[in-house]
C-alpha positions in Angstrom: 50.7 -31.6 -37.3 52.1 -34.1 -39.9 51.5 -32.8 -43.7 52.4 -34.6 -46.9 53.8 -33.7 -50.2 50.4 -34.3 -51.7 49.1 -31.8 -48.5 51.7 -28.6 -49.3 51.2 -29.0 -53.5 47.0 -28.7 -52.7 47.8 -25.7 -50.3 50.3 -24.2 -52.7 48.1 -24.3 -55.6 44.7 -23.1 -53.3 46.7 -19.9 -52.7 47.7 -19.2 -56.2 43.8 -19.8 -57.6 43.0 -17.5 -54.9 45.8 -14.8 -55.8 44.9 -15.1 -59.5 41.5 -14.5 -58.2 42.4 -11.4 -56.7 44.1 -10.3 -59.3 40.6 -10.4 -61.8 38.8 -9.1 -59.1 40.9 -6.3 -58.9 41.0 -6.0 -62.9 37.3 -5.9 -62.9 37.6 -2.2 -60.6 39.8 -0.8 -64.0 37.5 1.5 -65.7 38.1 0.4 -69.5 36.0 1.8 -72.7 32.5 -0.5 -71.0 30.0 0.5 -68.3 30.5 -2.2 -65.4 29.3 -2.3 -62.5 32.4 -3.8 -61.1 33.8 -0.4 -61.1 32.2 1.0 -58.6 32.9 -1.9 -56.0 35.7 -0.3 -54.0 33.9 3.3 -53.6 33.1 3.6 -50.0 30.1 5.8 -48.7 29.6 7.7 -45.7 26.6 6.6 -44.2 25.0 6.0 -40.8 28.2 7.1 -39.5 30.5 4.5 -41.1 32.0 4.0 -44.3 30.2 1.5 -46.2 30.4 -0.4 -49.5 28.4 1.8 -52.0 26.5 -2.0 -53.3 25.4 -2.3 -49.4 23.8 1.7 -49.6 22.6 0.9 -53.0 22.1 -1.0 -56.5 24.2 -0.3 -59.2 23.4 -1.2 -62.8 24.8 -0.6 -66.2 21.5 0.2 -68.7 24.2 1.4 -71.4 26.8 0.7 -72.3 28.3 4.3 -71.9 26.7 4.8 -68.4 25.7 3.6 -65.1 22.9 4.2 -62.8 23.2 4.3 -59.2 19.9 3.7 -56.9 19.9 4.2 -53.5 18.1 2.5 -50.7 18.0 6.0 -48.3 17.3 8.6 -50.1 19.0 10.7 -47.9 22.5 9.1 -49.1 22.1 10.5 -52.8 24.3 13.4 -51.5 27.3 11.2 -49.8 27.3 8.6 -52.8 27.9 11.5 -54.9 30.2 12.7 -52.9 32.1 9.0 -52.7 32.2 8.8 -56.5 33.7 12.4 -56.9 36.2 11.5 -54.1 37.2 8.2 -56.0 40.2 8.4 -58.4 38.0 6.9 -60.8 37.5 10.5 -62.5 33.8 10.2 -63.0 30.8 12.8 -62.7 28.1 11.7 -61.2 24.4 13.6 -61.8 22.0 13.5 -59.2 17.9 14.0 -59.9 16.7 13.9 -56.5 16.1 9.6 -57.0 18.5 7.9 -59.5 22.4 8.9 -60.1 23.4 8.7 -63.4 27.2 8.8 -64.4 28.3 8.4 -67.7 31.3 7.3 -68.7 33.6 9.6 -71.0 35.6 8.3 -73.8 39.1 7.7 -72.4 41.9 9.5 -73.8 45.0 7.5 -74.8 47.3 9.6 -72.2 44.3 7.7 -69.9 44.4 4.0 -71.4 48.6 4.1 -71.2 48.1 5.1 -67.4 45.3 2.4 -66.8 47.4 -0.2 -68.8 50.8 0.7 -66.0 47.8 0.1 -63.0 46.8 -3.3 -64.5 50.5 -4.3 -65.1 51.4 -3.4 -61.0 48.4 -5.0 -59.8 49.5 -8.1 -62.0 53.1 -7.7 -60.5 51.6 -7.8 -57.2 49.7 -10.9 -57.8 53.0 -12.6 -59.4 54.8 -12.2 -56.1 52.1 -13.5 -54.3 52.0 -16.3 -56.3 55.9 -16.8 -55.8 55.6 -16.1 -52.2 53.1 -19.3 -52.2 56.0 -21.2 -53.8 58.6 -20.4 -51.8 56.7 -21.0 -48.5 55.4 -24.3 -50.1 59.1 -25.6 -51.1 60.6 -25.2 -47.5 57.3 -26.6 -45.7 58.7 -29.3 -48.1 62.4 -29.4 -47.3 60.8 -29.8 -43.5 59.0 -32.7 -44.0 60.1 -35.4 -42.3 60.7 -39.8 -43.0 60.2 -38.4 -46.9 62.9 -39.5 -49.2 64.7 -36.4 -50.9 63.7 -37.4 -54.7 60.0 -37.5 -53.7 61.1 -33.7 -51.9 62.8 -33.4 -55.1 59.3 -34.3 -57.1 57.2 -32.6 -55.3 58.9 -29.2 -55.0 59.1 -29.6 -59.3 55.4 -30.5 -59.0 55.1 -26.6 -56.9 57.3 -25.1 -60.0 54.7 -26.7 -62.4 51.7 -25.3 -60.7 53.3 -22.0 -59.9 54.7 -21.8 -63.4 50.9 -22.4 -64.6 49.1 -19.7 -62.3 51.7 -17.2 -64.0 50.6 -18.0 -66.8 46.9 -17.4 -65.7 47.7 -14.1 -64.7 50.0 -13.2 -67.9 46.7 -13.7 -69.7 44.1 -11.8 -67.8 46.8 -9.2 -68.2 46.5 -9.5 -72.1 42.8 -9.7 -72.1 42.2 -6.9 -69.9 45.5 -4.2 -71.6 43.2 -5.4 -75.5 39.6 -4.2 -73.5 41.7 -1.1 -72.2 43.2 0.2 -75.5 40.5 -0.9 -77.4 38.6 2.4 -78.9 
């Protein structure tokens, strides 16, 4: 398989839009001061004998701002989704009335909103060396390449740096949104 500069920059950058994809995803499961229902997408539930997505068992809304609302599909579930939420380091409280579950959000403490902002800053460490990882694969596919001369080698591994330098970037901001919606009060 014969690939050209032009080839490893497109891959290079595909993989760091995807990490800093990731990396908003996963920002979006950070409780902050806001109902969302984003943070309720990595609970798992115990049902029909497998753990499942809680949005696949049921539909999640915010009505508030302060709370969500949590409706299952199977009635019979209302007990293991409660018990999913309770089990999630999330440190929510769900209450059940036999249909709905309601959960609202407490006010977090700041002893909270410093340890949320250190969870946001290692998941946007994680995504930085994923990003680098897709630079330093993407330079030696380069070195590789064959009947190239080395300043177009030379060119396209500073093209890689200008991408990679922009997709820190990216994530340096989502970092600086997401710490403001954390310690806002």
């Amino acid at each position: 398989m014969t690939t050209t500069l032009a080839d490893q920059l497109k891959h290079a950058k595909q993989l760091m839009d995807k990490t800093v994809e990731a990396v908003k995803r996963e920002f979006a499961t950070v409780r902050t001061g806001k109902a969302t229902t984003a943070l309720l997408d990595l609970v798992r539930v115990e049902a029909y004998g497998n753990d499942m997505p809680l949005t696949q068992v049921a539909s999640v809304a915010a009505p508030e701002p302060k709370l969500l609302t949590i409706q299952p599909w199977d009635k019979t579930l209302l007990k293991a989704i409660e018990k999913a939420i309770l089990a999630s380091d999330l440190g929510l409280t769900p209450s059940n009335d036999g249909n709905v579950i309601r959960i609202p959000l407490p006010p977090l403490t700041e002893e909270r909103r410093k340890e949320l902002v250190k969870v946001i800053h290692k998941l946007a460490e994680e995504g930085r060396v994923a990003i680098r990882h897709a630079r330093t694969e993407s330079i030696s596919k380069i070195k590789k390449i064959e009947h190239v001369s080395e300043d177009d080698k030379k060119k396209g591994e500073k093209d890689i740096q200008k991408v990679h330098d922009e997709h820190l970037k990216l994530v340096d901001g989502a970092v600086k949104a997401k710490e403001a919606e954390i310690m806002e009060v």
